[in-house]
Structures are given as structure tokens and as C-alpha cells.
C-alpha positions in Angstrom: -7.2 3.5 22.4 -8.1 5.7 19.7 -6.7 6.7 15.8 -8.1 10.0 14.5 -7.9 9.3 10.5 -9.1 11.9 8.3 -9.4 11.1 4.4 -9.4 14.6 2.6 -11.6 15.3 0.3 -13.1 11.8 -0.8 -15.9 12.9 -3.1 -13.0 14.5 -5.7 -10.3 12.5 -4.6 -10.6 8.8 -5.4 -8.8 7.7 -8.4 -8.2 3.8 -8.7 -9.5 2.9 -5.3 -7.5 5.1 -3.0 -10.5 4.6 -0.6 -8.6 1.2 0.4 -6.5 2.6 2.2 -8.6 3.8 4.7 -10.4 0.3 4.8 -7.2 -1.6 5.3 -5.5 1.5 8.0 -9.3 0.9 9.5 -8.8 -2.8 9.6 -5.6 -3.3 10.6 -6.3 -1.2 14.0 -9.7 -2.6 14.5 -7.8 -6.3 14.4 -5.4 -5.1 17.2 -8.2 -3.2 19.2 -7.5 0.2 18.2 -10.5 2.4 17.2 -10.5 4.1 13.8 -12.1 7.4 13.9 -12.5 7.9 10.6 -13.7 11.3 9.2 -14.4 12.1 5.7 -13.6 15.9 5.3 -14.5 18.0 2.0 -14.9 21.4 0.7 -15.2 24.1 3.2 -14.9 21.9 6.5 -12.8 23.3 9.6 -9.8 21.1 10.1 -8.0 20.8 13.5 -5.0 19.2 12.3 -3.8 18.4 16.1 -6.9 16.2 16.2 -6.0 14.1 13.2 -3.5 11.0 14.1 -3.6 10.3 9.7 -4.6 12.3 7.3 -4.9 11.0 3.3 -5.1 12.8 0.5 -5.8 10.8 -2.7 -5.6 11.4 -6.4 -7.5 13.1 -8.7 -7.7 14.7 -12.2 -6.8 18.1 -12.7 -10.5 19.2 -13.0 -10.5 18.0 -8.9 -7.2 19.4 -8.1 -8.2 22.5 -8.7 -11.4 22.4 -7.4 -9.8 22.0 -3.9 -6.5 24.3 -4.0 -8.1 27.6 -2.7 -9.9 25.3 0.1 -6.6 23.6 0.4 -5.0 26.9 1.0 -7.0 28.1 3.9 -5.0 25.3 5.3 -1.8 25.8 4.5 0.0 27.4 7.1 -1.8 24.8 9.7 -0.9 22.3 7.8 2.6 22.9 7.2 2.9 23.7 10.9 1.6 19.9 11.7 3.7 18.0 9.3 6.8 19.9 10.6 5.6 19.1 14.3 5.0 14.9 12.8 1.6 14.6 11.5 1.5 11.6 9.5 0.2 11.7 6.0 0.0 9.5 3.0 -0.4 11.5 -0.2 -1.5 10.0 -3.5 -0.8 10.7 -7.1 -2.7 14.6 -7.1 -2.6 14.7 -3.4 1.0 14.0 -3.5 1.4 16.7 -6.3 -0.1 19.1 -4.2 2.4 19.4 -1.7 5.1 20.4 -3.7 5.6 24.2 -5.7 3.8 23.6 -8.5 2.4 21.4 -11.7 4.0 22.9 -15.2 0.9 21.7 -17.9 2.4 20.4 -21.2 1.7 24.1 -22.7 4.1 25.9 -20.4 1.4 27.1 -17.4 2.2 26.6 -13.9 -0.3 25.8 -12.0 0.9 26.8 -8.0 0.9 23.9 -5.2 0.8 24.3 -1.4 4.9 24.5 -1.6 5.2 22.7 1.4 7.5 20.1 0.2 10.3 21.5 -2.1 9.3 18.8 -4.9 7.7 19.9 -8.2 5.7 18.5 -11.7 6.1 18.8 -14.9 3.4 17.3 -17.8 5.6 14.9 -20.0 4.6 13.4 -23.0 3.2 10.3 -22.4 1.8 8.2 -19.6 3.7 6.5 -16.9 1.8 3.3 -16.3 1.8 -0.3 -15.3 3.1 -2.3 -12.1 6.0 -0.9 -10.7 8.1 -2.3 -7.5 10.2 0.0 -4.9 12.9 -1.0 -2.5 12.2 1.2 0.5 14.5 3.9 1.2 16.8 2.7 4.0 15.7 5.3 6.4 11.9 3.6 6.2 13.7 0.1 6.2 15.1 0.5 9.1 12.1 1.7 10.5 9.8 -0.9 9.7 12.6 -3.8 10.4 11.1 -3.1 14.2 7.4 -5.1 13.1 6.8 -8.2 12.6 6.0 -7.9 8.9 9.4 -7.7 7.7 9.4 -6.9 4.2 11.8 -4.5 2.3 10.0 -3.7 -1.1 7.0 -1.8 -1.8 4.9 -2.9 -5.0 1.6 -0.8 -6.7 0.3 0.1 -9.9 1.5 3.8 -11.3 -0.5 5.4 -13.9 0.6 9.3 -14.2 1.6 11.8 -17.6 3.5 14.4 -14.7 6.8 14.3 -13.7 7.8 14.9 -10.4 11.3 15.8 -9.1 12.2 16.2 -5.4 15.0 19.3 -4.1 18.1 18.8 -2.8 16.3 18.2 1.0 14.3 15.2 -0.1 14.3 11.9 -0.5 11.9 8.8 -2.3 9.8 6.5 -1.2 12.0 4.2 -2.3 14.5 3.5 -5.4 12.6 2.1 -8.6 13.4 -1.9 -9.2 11.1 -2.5 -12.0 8.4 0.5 -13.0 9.1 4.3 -14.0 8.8 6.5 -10.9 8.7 10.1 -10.2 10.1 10.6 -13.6 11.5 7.9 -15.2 14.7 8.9 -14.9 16.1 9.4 -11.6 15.1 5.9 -10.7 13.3 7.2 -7.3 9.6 7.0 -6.7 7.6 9.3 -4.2 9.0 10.7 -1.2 9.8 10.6 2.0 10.1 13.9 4.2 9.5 13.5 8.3 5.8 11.2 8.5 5.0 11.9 5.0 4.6 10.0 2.3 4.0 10.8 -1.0 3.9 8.2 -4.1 2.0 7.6 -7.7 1.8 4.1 -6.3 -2.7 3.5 -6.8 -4.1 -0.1 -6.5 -4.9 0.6 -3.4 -1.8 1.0 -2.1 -2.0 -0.4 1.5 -4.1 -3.3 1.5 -1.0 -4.7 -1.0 1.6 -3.2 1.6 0.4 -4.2 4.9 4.1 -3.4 5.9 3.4 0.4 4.9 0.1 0.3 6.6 1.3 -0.5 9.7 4.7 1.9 9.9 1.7 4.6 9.3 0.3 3.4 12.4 3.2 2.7 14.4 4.1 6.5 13.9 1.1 8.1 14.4 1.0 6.4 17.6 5.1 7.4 18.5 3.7 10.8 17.9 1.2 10.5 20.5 3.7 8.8 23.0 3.3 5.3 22.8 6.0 3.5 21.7 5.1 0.1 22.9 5.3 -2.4 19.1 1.9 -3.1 17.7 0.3 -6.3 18.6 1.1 -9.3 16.0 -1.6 -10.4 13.3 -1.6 -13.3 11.2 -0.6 -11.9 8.1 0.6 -15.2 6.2 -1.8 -14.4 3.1 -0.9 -11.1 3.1 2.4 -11.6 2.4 2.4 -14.5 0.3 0.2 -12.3 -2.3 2.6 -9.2 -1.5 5.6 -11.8 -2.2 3.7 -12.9 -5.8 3.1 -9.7 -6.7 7.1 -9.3 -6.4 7.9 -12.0 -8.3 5.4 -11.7 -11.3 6.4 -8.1 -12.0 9.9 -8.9 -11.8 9.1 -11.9 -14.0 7.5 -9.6 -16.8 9.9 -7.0 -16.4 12.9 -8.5 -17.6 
């Protein structure tokens, strides 16, 4: 059995490791005997989107982001067409930003996005960084309450200056217990829409979240058919540090 795993775009998008979550999606199939096909896709490379099982996007500065958004564009309508038809994707920081309308700069310009999620970013004033844990939304809980990593909370680092807000259509990630967010306001971080994800959350994300890591692969392989549960691993360590990493961020934040 084989996972078709394509990271867009990872000689402009990398910010803060993002490459770990391919090495931890790679590992965590490789453990259970799936193959990872991973492809590294950049600037003017054809993209079959019904050959891709997962496709990441990462972040980036705005120097990157707009490097890529005419050869992002050539994809669009492909692309919209797959994630409506249950591609799964896992959008970072700029990648995640990329999705939505647009990205309004601190001196009123609006710089256009793919528009094919109805969220959108504004520049705020200052930075929106540190540690930040998420309850998962309850759709995604409910979800991921099928494996046998049982966890309910999401944790990451967050490090952004735009704003992101989601339409009336959308959901987060999940609902901000200690950290900023999208905003800093709403209390939500990231969203949710179909097999997408979108979040600010860097650190890697997935290698501290082998919970999220495995609902990725869980539905790219429903999409293909196969519904059997994945196999069990021995993921004691992983959620004793994902457990710590709770507990000392909740520690600090109060």
C-alpha cells in the first residue's frame, strides 16, 4: 500500500521546520507498512492533484508568498476541484493564508489569495508568538476518538503579525486554551473546512501531534476506500512529551 504525499514548494516554504511534518507523516506510515511517496514540487512543476493522497503547503515570508501565487494560480481551479472532491491538505502559517481571499498589509494593500476558503488576513500591529494549546474542534474529536491515540488537544508554537478571520461557512482547528490564534480575539485558531487543515501552529507541528498526523492519514486513506483503522504503534513517548507539553504551557500561562 501506497501514500502519494506531495510537500509544495519546499525550497520557499519552510519556516520553523515545517519540513517535520513530512518526516513524521513519512514515519508514521513506514512504521505500519505503508509506503510514503513523497514528492517535493516547486515552481513551474505539473501537478496531478488526483495523484496526491497529502499535499502540504508550509510557511513562508511574504517575499516567498509571492513568489509562488501566479504559479499557485495555474492551479487554482484544479485545486479547488480536489479539496471539494476530499483531498487532504495541511496548510501552514503562509500556506494557510493562501487559501483564503486575501492578505490586507499594515499600509492598506491587499494582496489577492487563491479564494478558495472564505477566510481572510489582515497585518496587525504586533506579533502573535509563543506556545499556544487548542482543544480540537468537536467535529475532528470525534473523528480521531476512532485511533488509538486518544488525545483531544492540539499544542504548537505560533509566531505570526496577520490576522486571520474565517466566514460564516467555517470553522477552527480548534478553540484557543492558552495562546492567541487566528486573531487574538475570537479565541479560534486555524481551520477546519472538509480534509483541510489550516493553522499558524510551526514547531513542527506533527511530530508534537502524532494524533493529527495520523487523522491525516486515516483520511487520505477513507478517501481512497479503505476504511479498515490503522494498525497500533507504541506511542507511549510520544504522548507523555505531547502530555508535558500540555501541562508546562498551561503552567506558564496562568
Amino acid at each position: 500500500m501506497r501514500l502519494n504525499i506531495c510537500h509544495l514548494y519546499p525550497d520557499l516554504l519552510d519556516l520553523y521546520g515545517d519540513r517535520g511534518n513530512i518526516i513524521a507523516l513519512g514515519a508514521r506510515c513506514k512504521w505500519r507498512g505503508i509506503e510514503p511517496v513523497i514528492r517535493k514540487a516547486s515552481l513551474g512543476e505539473k501537478l496531478d492533484f488526483n495523484e496526491i493522497d497529502i499535499l502540504f503547503i508550509g510557511g513562508g515570508s511574504d517575499r516567498e508568498q509571492g513568489l509562488l501565487f501566479d504559479d499557485l494560480m495555474r492551479h487554482k481551479e484544479e485545486l479547488s476541484l480536489a479539496i471539494n472532491n476530499g483531498l487532504v491538505v495541511l496548510a501552514i502559517c503562509g500556506g494557510y493564508q493562501l487559501l483564503g481571499r486575501y492578505y490586507q498589509t499594515a499600509s492598506g494593500e491587499k494582496i489577492p489569495g487563491l479564494g478558495i476558503l472564505d477566510l481572510w488576513t489582515e497585518a496587525g500591529p504586533t506579533r502573535l508568538i509563543g506556545n499556544i494549546i487548542l482543544r480540537l474542534n468537536h467535529n475532528l474529536e470525534q473523528l480521531q476518538s476512532h485511533q488509538e491515540i486518544n488525545l483531544n488537544t492540539i499544542v504548537g508554537f505560533e509566531n505570526h503579525s496577520g490576522k486571520t478571520f474565517l466566514g460564516a461557512g467555517l470553522i477552527p482547528l480548534g478553540s484557543v486554551v492558552a495562546g492567541y490564534g487566528n486573531n487574538g480575539v475570537d479565541e479560534g485558531e486555524g481551520v477546519h473546512y472538509k480534509n483541510v487543515i489550516g493553522t499558524y501552529l510551526h514547531g513542527p507541528l506533527l511530530p508534537k501531534n502524532p494524533h493529527l498526523a495520523d487523522l491525516l492519514i486515516q483520511l487520505a486513506l477513507k478517501r481512497r476506500g479503505i476504511t479498515s483503522s490503522l494498525s497500533k504503534l507504541d506511542d507511549g513517548l510520544e504522548v507523555l512529551a505531547h502530555k508535558y507539553m500540555v501541562d508546562r504551557i498551561s503552567a506558564t500561562a496562568r
